[in-house]
Each structure stands twice: as structure tokens, then as C-alpha cells.
C-alpha positions as CSV (number, residue, x, y, z in Angstrom):
1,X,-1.4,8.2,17.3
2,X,-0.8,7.9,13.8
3,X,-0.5,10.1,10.9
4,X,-2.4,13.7,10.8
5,X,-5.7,13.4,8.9
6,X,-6.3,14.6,5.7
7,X,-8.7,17.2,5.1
8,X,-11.0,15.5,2.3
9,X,-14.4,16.6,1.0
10,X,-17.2,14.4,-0.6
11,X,-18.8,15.8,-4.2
12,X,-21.6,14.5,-6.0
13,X,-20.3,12.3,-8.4
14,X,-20.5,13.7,-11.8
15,X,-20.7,10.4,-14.1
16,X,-24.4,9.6,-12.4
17,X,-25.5,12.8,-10.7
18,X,-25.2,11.4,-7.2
19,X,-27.7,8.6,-7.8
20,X,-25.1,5.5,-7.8
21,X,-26.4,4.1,-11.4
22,X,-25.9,4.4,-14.7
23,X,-28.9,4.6,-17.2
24,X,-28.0,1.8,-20.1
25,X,-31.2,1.5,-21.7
26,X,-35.0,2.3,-21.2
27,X,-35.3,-0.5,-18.0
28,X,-31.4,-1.5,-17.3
29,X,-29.2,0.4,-15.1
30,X,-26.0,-0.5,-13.6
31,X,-23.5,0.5,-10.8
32,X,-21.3,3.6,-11.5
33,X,-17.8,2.6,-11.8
34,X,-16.3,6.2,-11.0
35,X,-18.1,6.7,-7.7
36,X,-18.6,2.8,-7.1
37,X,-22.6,3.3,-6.5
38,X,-21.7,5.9,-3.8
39,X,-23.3,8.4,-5.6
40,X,-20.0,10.7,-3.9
41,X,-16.3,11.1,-4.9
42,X,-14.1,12.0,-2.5
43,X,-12.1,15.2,-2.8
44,X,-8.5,15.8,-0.8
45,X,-6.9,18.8,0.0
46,X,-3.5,19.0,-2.3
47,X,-0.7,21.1,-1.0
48,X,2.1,22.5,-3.5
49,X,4.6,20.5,-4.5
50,X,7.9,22.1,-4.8
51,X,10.5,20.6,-7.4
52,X,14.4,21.7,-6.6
53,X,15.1,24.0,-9.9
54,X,18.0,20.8,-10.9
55,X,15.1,19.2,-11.5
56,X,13.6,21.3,-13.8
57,X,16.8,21.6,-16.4
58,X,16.5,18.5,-18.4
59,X,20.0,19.9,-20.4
60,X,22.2,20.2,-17.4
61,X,22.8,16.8,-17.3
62,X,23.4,16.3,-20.9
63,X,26.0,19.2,-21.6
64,X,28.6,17.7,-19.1
């Protein structure tokens, strides 16, 4: 049945306040590029990533 859903929340957008448009001058507006006029941004769930601790030595590779 496909992959398990992500758990994702929506937030007011806040580039435009949740109102979809951008104020450019004293009569022009124009569509909010970070929410896409939405007015919400959606929000996922993260889990931890864990990086192997070989990873993490940049200089183990270098003194061999």
C-alpha cells in the first residue's frame, strides 16, 4: 500500500503572515514565493540521523 505517511504539519507562513501576498507598494501586491500564495508552509517530522563515527574523522583517511 505504499510507503508509511509522514507526519507533517502546516504553519502560517512567515514571509506574508498567512495572507498569500506580498505588499510591494501602496496598491500592488504579489504572490508569496515562500508559501506560493498558500498562505501555509508545510512542516515534517525529522527523525535523527545517525552518521557511523568513520565518518566523522576526516584524518583517518589521510594518515594511511
Amino acid at each position: 500500500m505504499g510507503s508509511p505517511a509522514k507526519h507533517t504539519k502546516q504553519e502560517t507562513c512567515t514571509a506574508c503572515g498567512g495572507s498569500g501576498m506580498l505588499r510591494q507598494g501602496c496598491d500592488s501586491y504579489r504572490t508569496c514565493l515562500v508559501c506560493m500564495g498558500v498562505g501555509t508552509v508545510a512542516v515534517h517530522d525529522q527523525e535523527p540521523v545517525t552518521v557511523p563515527a568513520e565518518m566523522l574523522s576526516a584524518s583517518s583517511f589521510a594518515a594511511k
